[in-house]
C-alpha positions in Angstrom: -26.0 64.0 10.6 -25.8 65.1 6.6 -24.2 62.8 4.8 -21.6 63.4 2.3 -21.6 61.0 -0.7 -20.9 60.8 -4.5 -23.1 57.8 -5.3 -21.2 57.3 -8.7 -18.4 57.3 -6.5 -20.1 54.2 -4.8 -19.5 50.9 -6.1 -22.5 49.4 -4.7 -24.6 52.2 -6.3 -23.3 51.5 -9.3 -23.3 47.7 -9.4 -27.0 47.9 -8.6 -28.4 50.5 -10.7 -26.7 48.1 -14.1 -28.6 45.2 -11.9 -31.5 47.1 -12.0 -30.9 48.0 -15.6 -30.7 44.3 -17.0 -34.2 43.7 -15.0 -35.7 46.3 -16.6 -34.5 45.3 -20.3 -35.4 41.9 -19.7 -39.2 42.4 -18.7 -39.4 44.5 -22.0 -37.1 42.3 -24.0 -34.1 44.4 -25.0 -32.0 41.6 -25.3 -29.3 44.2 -27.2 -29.2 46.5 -23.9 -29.8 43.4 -21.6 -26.8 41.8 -23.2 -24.9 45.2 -23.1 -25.6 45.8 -19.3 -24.4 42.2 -18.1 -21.1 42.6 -20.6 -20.5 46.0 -18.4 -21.0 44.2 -14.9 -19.2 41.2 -16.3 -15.9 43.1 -17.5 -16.1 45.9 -14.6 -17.0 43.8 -11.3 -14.9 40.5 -11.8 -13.0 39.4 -8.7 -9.6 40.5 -9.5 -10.6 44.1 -10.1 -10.9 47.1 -7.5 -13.8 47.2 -8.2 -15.0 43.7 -7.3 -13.1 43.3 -4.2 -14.7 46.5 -3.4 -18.4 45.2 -4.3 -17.9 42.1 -1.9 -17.0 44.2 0.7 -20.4 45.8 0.9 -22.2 42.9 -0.2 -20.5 41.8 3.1 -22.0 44.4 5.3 -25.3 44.9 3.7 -26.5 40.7 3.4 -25.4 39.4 6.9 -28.0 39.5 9.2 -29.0 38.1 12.7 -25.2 38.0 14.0 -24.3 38.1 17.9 -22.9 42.0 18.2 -19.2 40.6 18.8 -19.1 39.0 16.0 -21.0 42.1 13.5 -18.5 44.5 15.4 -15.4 42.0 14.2 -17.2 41.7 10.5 -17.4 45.6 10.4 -13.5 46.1 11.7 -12.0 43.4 9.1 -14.1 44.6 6.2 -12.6 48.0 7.0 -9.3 46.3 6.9 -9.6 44.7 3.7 -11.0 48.1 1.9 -7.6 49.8 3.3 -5.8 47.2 1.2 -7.5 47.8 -2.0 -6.1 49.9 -4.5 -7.4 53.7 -4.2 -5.8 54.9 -7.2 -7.1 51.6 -9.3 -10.0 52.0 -7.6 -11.5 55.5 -8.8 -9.9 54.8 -12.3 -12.0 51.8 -12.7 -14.9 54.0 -11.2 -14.5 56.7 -13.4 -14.4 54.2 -16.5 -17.3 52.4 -15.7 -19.0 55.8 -15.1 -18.0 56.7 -18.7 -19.2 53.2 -20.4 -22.7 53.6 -18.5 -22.8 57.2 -20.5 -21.6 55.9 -23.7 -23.1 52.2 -24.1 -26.1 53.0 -22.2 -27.3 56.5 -21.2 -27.5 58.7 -18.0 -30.9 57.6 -17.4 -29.3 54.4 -16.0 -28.6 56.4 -13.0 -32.0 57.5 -11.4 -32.8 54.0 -11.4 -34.2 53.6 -7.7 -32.3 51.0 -5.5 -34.4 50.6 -2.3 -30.6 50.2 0.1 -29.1 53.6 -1.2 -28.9 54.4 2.6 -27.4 51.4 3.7 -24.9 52.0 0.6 -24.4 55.8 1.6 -23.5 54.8 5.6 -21.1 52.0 4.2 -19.5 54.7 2.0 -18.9 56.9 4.6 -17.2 54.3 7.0 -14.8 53.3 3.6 -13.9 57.0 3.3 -11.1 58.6 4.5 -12.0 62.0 5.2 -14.5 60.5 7.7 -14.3 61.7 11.2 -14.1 59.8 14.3 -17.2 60.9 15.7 -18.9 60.1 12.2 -17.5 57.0 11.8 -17.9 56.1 15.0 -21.8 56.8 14.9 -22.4 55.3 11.2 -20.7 51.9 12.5 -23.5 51.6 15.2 -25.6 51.8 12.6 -24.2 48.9 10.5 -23.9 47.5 13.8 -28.0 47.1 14.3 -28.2 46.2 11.1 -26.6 42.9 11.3 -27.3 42.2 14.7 -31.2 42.0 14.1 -33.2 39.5 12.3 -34.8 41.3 9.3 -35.0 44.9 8.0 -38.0 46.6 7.0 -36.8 47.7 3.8 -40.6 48.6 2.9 -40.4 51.5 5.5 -37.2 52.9 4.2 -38.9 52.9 0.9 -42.0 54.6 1.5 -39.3 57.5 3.5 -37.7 57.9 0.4 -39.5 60.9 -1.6 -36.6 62.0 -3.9 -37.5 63.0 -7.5 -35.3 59.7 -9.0 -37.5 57.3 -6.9 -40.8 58.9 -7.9 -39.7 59.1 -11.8 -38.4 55.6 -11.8 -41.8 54.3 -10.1 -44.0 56.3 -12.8 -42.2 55.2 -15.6 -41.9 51.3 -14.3 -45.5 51.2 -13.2 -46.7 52.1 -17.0 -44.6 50.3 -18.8 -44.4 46.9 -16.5 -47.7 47.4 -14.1 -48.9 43.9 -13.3 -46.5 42.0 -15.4 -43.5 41.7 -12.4 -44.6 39.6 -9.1 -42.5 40.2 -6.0 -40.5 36.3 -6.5 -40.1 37.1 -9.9 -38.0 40.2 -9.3 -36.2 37.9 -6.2 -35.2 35.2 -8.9 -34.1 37.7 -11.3 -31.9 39.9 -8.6 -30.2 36.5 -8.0 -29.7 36.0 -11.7 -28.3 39.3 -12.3 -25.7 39.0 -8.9 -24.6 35.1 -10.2 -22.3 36.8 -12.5 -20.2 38.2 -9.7 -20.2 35.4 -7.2 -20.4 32.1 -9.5 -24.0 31.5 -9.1 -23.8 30.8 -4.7 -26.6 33.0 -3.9 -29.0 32.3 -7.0 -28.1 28.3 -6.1 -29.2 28.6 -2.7 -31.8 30.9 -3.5 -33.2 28.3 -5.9 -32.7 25.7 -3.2 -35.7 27.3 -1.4 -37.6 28.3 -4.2 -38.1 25.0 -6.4 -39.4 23.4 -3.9 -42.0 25.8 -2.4 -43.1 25.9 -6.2 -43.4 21.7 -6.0 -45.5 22.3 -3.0 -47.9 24.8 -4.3 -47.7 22.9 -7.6 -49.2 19.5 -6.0 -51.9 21.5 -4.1 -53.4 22.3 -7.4 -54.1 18.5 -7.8 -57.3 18.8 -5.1 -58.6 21.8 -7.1 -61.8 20.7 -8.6 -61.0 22.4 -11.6 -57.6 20.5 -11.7 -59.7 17.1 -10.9 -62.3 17.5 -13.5 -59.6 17.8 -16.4 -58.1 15.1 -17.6 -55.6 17.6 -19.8 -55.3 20.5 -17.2 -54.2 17.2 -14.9 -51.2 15.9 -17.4 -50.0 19.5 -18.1 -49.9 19.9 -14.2 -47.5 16.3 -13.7 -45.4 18.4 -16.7 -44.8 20.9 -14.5 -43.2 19.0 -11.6 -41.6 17.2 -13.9 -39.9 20.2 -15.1 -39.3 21.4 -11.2 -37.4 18.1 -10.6 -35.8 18.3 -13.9 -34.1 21.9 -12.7 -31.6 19.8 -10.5 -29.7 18.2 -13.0 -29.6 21.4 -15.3 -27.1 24.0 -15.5 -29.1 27.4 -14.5 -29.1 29.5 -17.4 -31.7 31.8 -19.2 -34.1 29.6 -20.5 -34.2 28.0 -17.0 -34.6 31.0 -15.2 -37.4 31.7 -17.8 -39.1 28.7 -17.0 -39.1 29.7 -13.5 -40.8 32.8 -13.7 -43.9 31.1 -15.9 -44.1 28.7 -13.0 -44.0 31.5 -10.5 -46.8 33.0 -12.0 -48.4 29.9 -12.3 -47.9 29.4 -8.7 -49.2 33.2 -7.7 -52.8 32.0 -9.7 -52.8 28.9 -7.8 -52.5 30.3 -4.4 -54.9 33.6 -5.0 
């Protein structure tokens, strides 16, 4: 079944791809477009706009996971209820003005940036839209419905599927300009950095929750490394490090923190190779 979808027409799509966008600037230290980015996801996504009741919504349906079907099949039918509520009229001028600022304050570009759940985005899309059909509907819920009611997805498979122009452009261009500079928690912490602006912080919080202390733990292994041992300084600047881990709790998480927490990631991914 073809689907039919405007992805600028999809507020998801469109939250991501300026997520994206201020991940992108920050590796390569744009703070003037980083800055920029997070002002347009700031003004455009807050919780008393269309736009950001809409955003929930799918954040909704695409983050639950491992739910007993009843329960998925009651999430889908009340989400579906809640985007009937919202606004049509506010919502596609809001749309189209965030689609103009991108253009203006940022450039076109912005919008071949990849973002590995476009189908999930797409499916959810469809199942908004009113010109859906029964039978379509009816068939891209079941899909939703598998979704949530498993315990992981594979996003990796969907990825390597995915052999549009956008994604191989946007790969090219990110692996020369950032190749071996981004580790796979780095880019978790930062996705959570960029979504605390919507939703107060909660999942970069609980994210964090995890994270600090697996870094403790892989932090205090380094103390039986002979290297570690031998090295009276390489020992102190190792206790400074979990001090600054335990530190993080009574701090409010902000850039410089989440800075910190990258060097210590890396530090982490030496330690454990």
């Amino acid at each position: 079944m073809k689907l039919k979808h405007n992805k600028k027409r999809n507020t998801a799509f469109l939250f991501e791809i300026l997520a994206r966008e201020v991940v992108k600037s920050t590796i390569s230290n744009d703070l003037k477009r980083k800055n920029c980015t997070i002002s347009l996801i700031r003004e455009c996504f807050s919780k008393n706009t269309a736009l950001g009741k809409e955003l929930r919504l799918y954040k909704t349906l695409t983050e639950s996971k491992d739910m007993k079907p009843y329960v998925a099949e009651k999430l889908i039918q009340e989400s579906k209820i809640s985007h009937a509520k919202i606004n049509k009229a506010s919502l596609f001028k809001e749309q189209s003005v965030l689609i103009s600022k991108i253009n203006k304050r940022l450039s076109k570009s912005v919008f071949s940036n990849f973002v590995p759940n476009y189908k999930n985005m797409a499916t959810i899309f469809q199942i908004f839209g009113d010109s859906t059909t029964v039978k379509a509907r009816v068939l891209l819920e079941s899909t939703i419905l598998e979704q949530l009611t498993v315990n992981s997805i594979d996003n990796s498979r969907e990825d390597k599927n995915v052999g549009n122009l956008a994604l191989r452009t946007f790969v090219k261009k990110y692996n020369e300009t950032y190749s071996g500079q981004f580790l796979e928690e780095q880019n978790t912490l930062l996705n959570h950095y960029i979504m605390s602006f919507s939703d107060n912080g909660i999942d970069l919080k609980i994210f964090l929750n995890e994270e600090i202390p697996r870094l403790k733990r892989v932090v205090n292994s380094s103390f039986k490394m002979e290297v570690i041992k031998a090295d009276d300084e390489m020992n102190n600047k190792t206790k400074q490090v979990l001090n600054l881990l335990e530190g993080f709790k009574n701090k409010k998480i902000d850039k410089d923190v989440v800075r910190q927490i990258l060097k210590i990631q890396g530090l982490a991914r030496e330690i454990t190779e």
